[in-house]
C-alpha beads as a LAMMPS data file, in Angstrom:
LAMMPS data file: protein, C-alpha beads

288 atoms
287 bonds

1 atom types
1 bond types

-500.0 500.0 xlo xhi
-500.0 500.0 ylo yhi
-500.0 500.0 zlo zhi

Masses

1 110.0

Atoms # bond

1 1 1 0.000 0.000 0.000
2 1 1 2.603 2.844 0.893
3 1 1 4.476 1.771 -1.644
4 1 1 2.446 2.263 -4.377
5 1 1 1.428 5.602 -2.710
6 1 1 4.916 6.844 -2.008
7 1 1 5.659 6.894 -5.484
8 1 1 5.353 10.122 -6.972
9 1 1 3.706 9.040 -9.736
10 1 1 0.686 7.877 -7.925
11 1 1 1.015 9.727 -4.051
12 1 1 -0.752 12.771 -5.113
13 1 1 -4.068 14.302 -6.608
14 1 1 -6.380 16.816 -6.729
15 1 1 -4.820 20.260 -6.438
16 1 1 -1.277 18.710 -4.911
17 1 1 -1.153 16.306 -8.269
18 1 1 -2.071 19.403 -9.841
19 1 1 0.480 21.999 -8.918
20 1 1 3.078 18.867 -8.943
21 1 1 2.461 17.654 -12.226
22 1 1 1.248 20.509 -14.499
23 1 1 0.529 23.983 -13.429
24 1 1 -0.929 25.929 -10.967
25 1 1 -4.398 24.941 -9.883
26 1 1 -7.120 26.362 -7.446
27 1 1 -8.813 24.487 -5.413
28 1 1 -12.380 22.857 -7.043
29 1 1 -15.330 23.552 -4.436
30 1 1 -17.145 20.478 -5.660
31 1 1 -14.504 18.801 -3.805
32 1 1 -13.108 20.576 -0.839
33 1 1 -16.068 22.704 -0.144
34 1 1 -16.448 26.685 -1.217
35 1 1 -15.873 27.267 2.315
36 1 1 -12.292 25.873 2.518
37 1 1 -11.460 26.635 -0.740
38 1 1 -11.789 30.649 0.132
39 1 1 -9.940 30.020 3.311
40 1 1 -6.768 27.915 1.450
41 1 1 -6.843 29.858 -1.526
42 1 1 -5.706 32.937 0.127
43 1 1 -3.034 31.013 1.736
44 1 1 -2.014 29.747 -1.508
45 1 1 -1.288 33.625 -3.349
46 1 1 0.994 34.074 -0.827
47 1 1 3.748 31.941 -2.284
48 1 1 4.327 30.013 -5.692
49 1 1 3.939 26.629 -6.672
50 1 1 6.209 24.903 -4.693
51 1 1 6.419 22.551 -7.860
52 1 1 7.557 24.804 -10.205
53 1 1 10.599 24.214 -11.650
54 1 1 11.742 22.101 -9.189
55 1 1 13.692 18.522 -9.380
56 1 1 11.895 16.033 -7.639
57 1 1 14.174 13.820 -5.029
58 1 1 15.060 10.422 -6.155
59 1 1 15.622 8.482 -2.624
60 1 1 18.611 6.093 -3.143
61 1 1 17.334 3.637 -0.129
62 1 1 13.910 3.189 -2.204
63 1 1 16.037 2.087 -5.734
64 1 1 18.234 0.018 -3.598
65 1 1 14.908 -1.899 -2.385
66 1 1 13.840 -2.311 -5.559
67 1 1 17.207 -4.058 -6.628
68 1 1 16.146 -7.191 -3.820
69 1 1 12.817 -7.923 -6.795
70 1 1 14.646 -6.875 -9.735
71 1 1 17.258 -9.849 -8.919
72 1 1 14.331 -12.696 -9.532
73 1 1 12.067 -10.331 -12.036
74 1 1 12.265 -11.213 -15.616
75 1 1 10.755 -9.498 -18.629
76 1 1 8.511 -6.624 -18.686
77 1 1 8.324 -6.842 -15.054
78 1 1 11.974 -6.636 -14.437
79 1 1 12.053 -3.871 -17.032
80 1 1 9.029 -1.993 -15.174
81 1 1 10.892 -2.070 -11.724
82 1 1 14.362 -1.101 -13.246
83 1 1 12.817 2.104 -14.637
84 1 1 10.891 2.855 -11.494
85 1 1 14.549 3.247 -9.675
86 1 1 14.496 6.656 -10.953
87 1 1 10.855 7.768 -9.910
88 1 1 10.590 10.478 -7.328
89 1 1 8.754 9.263 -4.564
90 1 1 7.545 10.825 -1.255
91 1 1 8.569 9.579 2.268
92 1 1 6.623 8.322 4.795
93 1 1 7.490 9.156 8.205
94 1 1 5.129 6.629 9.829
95 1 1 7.615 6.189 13.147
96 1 1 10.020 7.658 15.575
97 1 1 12.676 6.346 14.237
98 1 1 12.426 7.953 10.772
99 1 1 13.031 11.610 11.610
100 1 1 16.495 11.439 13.053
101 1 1 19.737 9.913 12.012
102 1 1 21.802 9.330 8.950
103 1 1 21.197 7.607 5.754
104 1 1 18.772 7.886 3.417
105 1 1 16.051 6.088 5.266
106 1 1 15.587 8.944 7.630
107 1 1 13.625 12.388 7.532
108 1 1 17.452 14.100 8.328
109 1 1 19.430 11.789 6.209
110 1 1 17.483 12.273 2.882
111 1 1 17.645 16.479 3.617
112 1 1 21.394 15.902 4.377
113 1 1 21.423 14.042 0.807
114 1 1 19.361 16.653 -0.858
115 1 1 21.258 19.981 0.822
116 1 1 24.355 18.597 -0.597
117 1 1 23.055 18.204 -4.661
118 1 1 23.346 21.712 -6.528
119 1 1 20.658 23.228 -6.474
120 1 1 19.390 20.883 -3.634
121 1 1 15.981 18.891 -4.724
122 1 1 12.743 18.951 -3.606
123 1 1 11.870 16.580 -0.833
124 1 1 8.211 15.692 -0.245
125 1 1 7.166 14.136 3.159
126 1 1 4.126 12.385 4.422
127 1 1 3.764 13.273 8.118
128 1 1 1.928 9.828 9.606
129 1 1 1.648 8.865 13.134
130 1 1 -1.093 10.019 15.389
131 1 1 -2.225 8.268 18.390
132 1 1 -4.707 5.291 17.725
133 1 1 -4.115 6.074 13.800
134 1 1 -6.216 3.740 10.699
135 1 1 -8.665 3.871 13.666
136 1 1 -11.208 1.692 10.620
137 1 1 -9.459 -0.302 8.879
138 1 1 -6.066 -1.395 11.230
139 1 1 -4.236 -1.787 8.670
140 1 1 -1.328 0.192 9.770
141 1 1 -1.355 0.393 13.334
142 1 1 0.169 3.122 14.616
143 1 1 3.454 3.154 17.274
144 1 1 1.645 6.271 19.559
145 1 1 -1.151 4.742 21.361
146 1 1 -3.700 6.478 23.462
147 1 1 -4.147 3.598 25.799
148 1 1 -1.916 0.994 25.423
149 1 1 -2.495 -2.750 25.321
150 1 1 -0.298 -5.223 27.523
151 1 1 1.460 -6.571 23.687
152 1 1 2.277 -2.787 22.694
153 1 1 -0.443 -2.244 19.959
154 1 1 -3.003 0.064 21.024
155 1 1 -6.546 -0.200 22.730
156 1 1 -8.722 1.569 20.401
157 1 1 -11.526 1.046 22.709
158 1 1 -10.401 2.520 25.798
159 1 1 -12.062 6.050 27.780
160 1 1 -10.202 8.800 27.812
161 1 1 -8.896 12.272 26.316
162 1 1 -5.449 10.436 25.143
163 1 1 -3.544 13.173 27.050
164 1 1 -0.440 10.591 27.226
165 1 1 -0.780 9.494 23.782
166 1 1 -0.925 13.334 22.505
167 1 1 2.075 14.649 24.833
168 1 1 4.440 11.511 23.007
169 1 1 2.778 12.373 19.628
170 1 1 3.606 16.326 20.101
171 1 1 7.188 16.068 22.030
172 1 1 8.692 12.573 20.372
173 1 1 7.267 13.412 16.835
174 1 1 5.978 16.723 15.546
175 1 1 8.418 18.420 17.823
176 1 1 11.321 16.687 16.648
177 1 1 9.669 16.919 12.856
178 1 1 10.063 21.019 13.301
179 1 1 13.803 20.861 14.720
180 1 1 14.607 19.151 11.585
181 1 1 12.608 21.495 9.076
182 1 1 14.039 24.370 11.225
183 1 1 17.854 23.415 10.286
184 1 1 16.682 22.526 6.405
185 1 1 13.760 24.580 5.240
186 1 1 15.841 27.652 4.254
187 1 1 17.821 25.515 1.689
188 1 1 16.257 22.383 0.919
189 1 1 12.782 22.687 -0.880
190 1 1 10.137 20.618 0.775
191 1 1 6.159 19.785 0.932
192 1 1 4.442 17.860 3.689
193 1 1 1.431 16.033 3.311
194 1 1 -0.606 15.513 6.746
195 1 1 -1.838 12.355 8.282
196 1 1 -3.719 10.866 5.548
197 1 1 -7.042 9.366 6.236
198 1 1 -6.994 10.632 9.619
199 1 1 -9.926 13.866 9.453
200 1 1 -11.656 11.583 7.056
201 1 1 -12.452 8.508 9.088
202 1 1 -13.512 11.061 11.658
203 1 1 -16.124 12.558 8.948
204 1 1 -17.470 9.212 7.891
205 1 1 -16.492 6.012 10.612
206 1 1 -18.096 7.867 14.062
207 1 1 -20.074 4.756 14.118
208 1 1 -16.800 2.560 14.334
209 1 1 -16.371 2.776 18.293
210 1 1 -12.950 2.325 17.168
211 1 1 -12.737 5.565 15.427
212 1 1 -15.825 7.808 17.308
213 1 1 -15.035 7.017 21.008
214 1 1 -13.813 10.179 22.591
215 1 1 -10.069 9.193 22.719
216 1 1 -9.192 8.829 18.927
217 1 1 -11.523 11.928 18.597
218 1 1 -9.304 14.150 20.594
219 1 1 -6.459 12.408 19.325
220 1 1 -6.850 13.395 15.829
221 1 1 -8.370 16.547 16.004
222 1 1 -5.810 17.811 18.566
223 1 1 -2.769 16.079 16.709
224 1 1 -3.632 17.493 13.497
225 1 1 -4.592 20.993 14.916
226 1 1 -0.930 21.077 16.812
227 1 1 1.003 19.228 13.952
228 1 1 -0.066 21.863 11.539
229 1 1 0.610 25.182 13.706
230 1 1 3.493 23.868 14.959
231 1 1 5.281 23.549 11.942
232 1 1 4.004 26.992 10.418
233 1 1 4.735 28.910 13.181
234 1 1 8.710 27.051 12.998
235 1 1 8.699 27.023 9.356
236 1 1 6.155 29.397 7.887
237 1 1 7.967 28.843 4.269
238 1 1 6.885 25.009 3.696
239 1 1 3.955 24.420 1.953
240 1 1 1.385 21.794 3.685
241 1 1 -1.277 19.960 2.328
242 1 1 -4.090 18.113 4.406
243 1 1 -5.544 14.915 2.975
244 1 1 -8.692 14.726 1.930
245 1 1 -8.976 10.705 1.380
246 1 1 -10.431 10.569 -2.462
247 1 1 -13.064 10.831 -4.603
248 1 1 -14.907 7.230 -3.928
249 1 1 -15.207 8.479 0.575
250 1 1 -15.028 12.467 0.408
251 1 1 -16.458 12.902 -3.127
252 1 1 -19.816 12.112 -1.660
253 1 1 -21.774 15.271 -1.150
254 1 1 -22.618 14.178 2.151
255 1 1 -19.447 13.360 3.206
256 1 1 -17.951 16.418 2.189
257 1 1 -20.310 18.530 3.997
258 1 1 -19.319 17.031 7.281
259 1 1 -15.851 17.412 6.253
260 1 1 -15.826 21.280 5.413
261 1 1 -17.427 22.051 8.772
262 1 1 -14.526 20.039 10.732
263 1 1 -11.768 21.887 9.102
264 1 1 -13.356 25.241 10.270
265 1 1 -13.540 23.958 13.480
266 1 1 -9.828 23.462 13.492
267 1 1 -9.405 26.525 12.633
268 1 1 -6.399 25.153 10.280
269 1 1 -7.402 26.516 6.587
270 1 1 -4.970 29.751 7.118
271 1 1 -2.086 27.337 7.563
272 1 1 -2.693 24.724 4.577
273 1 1 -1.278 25.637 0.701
274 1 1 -4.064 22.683 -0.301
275 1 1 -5.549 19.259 0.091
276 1 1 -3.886 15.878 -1.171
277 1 1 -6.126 12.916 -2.357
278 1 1 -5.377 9.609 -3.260
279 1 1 -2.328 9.421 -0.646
280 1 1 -3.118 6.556 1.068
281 1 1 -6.447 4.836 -0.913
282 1 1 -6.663 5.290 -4.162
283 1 1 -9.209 6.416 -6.714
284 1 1 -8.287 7.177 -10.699
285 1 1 -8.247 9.801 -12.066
286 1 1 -8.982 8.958 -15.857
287 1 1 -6.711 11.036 -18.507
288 1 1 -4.506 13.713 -18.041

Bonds

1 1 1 2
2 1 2 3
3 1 3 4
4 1 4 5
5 1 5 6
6 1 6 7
7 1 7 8
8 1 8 9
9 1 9 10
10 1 10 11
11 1 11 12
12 1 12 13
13 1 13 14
14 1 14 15
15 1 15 16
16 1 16 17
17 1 17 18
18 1 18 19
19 1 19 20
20 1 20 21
21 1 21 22
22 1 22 23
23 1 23 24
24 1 24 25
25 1 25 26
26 1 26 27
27 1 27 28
28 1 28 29
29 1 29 30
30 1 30 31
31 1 31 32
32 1 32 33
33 1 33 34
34 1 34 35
35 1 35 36
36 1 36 37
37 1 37 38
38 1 38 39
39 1 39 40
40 1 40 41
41 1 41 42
42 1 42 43
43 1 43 44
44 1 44 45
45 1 45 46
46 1 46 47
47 1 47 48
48 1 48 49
49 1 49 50
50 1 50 51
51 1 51 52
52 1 52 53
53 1 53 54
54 1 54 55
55 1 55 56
56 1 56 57
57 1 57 58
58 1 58 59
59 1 59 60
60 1 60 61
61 1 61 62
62 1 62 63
63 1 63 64
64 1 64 65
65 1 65 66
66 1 66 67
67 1 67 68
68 1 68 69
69 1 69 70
70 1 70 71
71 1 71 72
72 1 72 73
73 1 73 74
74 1 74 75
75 1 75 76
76 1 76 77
77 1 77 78
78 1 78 79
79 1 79 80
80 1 80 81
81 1 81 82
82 1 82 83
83 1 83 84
84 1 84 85
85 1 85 86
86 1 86 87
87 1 87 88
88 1 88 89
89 1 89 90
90 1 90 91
91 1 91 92
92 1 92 93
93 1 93 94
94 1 94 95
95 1 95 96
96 1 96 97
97 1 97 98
98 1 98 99
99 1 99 100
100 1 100 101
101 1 101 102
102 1 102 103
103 1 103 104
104 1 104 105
105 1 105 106
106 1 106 107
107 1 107 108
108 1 108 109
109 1 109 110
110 1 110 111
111 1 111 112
112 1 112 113
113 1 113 114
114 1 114 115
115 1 115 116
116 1 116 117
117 1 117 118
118 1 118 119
119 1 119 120
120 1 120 121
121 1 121 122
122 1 122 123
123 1 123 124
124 1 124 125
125 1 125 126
126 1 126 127
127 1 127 128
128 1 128 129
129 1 129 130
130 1 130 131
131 1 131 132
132 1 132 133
133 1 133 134
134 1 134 135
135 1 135 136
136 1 136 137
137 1 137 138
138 1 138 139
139 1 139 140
140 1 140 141
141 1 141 142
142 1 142 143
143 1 143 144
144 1 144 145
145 1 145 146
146 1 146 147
147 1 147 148
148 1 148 149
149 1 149 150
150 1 150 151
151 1 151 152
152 1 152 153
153 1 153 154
154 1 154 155
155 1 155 156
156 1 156 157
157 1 157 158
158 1 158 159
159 1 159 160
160 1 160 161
161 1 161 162
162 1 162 163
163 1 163 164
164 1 164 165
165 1 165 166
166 1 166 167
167 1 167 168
168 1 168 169
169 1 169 170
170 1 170 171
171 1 171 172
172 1 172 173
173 1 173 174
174 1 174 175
175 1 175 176
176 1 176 177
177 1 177 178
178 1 178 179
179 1 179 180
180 1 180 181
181 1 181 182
182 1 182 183
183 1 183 184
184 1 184 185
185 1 185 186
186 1 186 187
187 1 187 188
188 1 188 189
189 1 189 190
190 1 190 191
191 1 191 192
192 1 192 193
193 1 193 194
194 1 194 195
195 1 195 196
196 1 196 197
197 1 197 198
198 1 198 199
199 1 199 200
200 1 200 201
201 1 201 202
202 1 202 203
203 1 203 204
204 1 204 205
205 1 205 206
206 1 206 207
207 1 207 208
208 1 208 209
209 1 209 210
210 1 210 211
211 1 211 212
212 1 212 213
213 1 213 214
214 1 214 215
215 1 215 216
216 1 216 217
217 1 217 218
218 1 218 219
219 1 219 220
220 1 220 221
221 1 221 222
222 1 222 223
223 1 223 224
224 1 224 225
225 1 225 226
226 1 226 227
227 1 227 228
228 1 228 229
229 1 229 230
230 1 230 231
231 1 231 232
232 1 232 233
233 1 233 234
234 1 234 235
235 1 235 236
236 1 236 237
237 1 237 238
238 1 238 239
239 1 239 240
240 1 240 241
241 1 241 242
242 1 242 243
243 1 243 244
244 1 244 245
245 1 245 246
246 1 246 247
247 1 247 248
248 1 248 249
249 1 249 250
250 1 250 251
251 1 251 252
252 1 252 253
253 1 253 254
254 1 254 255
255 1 255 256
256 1 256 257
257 1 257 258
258 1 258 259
259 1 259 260
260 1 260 261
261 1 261 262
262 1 262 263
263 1 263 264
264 1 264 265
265 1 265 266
266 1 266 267
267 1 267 268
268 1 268 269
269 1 269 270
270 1 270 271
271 1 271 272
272 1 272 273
273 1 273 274
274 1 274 275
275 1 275 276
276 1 276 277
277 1 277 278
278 1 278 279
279 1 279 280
280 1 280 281
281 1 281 282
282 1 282 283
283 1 283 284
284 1 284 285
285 1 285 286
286 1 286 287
287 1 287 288
C-alpha cells in the first residue's frame, strides 16, 4: 500500500497532483467545499507553486529496495521495476525512528542528501503517526497509542482524552519533525502532506467505536490541529497539504459537507497551501 502511494507518480491528486504535475491549480469547491477553498486559496497567493521548476528527489534507499525484486524479475516486469529506480517518490514518516539519524532512510538523512546536490531537490514528506491512527481499517497500526495494550499495539476502545498518547505524539514526533525542518527549510525545498485518512475517518467512521469514542476523537483533532501550527509557526515557508482521502469516501456530497465544517472547526485553513487525495487509498483519475 505505501508503496504504491509513495511513489510520486501515484502519491498525489487533486490540487497537490495538480500543482506537482502541471501547473498551478485552485482548489475545485465540488470537492473541498467553497468554504475551505476561500480560506486555502488565500493562503495559496501568498507563495508560488512549490512545484515549479523544481527537481523532484530520487531516494537512493527506495532504488536500492527495488534491486532485492529486480534480482528474480524477468521481462517486462523486471524492465518496469528497473525504470521505477528513478521515480521520485515521497517519504513516509510513519515512526520515531524515521526523523532522526543518517542515511537515506531517515527524515534528516534524505535532507542531508538533498542539501548537498546543486541546487538541492525537492523533498516531499508524508507526516503519519497520530495516536490510535487507521482507527477503521487497522491496517497500519500506529506506534503512539492512546491507551496501550499489555502486547504494545493500542486499545482503540479505551475512555479517555489520550492526554499521554498526545504529549508523546507532540514532544517525540511533531516536535522533533520542526527541529529538523528548522535546520533545512531555508535551503532544501520541501512539501508535507498531513496524516492521511486521519480527518476523514472522523467525517465518515463515528459509528466505528474504534474511530468515534472520545479518545481517537481528541487524538486526531488535537494532533492534526498542533502538527499543523506547529510547523508553520517554525517554518512558515513550507507548503502543507491536508488529505482529503479521495473521490470514492469524500467525493460524496454528504461526506464532504461534514468534512468542510470540521476543518473550520480546526481553525487550520490559514495554515494549509491545499488538500492531497489519493495518498493513502486510491481512486483514478482517468486522462490527463
Amino acid at each position: 500500500r505505501r508503496c504504491a502511494a509513495a511513489a510520486a507518480a501515484g502519491a498525489v491528486a487533486g490540487r497537490f497532483l495538480g500543482e506537482c504535475r502541471t501547473r498551478e491549480a485552485s482548489l475545485d469547491s465540488s470537492v473541498v467545499g467553497k468554504a475551505v477553498h476561500e480560506h486555502a486559496a488565500s493562503q495559496a497567493a501568498v507563495t508560488e507553486n512549490p512545484f515549479t521548476n523544481r527537481t523532484f528527489y530520487v531516494n537512493p534507499s527506495y532504488a536500492a529496495s527495488l534491486d532485492n525484486s529486480i534480482i528474480t524479475a524477468t521481462g517486462q516486469i523486471r524492465a518496469t521495476l528497473q525504470e521505477m529506480k528513478d521515480v521520485p517518490s515521497a517519504y513516509w514518516l510513519d515512526r520515531k525512528a524515521k526523523i532522526l539519524g543518517n542515511g537515506t532512510r531517515t527524515m534528516e538523512g534524505i535532507l542531508a542528501d538533498s542539501a548537498a546536490k546543486s541546487p538541492p531537490h525537492l523533498v516531499v514528506f508524508i507526516v503519519y503517526d497520530l495516536p490510535n491512527r487507521d482507527c477503521h481499517a487497522k491496517a497500519s497500526n500506529g506506534e503512539i497509542c492512546c491507551t496501550y495494550q499489555a502486547s504494545g499495539r493500542c486499545d482503540y476502545l479505551a475512555p479517555g482524552n489520550c492526554s499521554e498518547g498526545l504529549a508523546e505524539y507532540k514532544s517525540e514526533y511533531i516536535d522533533e519533525i520542526v527541529s529538523v525542518l528548522k535546520r533545512y527549510a531555508g535551503n532544501v525545498p520541501i512539501v508535507l502532506v498531513i496524516e492521511p485518512d486521519s480527518l476523514p475517518n472522523l467525517v465518515t467512521n463515528k459509528a466505528d467505536p474504534r474511530c468515534g469514542n472520545r479518545a481517537t476523537m481528541e487524538a486526531y483533532k488535537r494532533g492534526i490541529t498542533y502538527a499543523i501550527e506547529s510547523i508553520a509557526a517554525a517554518v512558515p515557508q513550507v507548503p502543507m497539504y491536508l488529505d482529503a482521502g479521495h473521490g470514492g469516501w469524500l467525493g460524496w456530497r454528504n461526506n464532504m459537507d461534514a468534512f468542510v465544517p470540521l476543518i473550520h472547526e480546526l481553525g487550520i485553513a490559514k495554515h494549509l497551501r491545499g488538500f492531497a487525495t489519493n495518498v493513502a487509498g486510491y481512486q483514478s483519475l482517468g486522462m490527463m
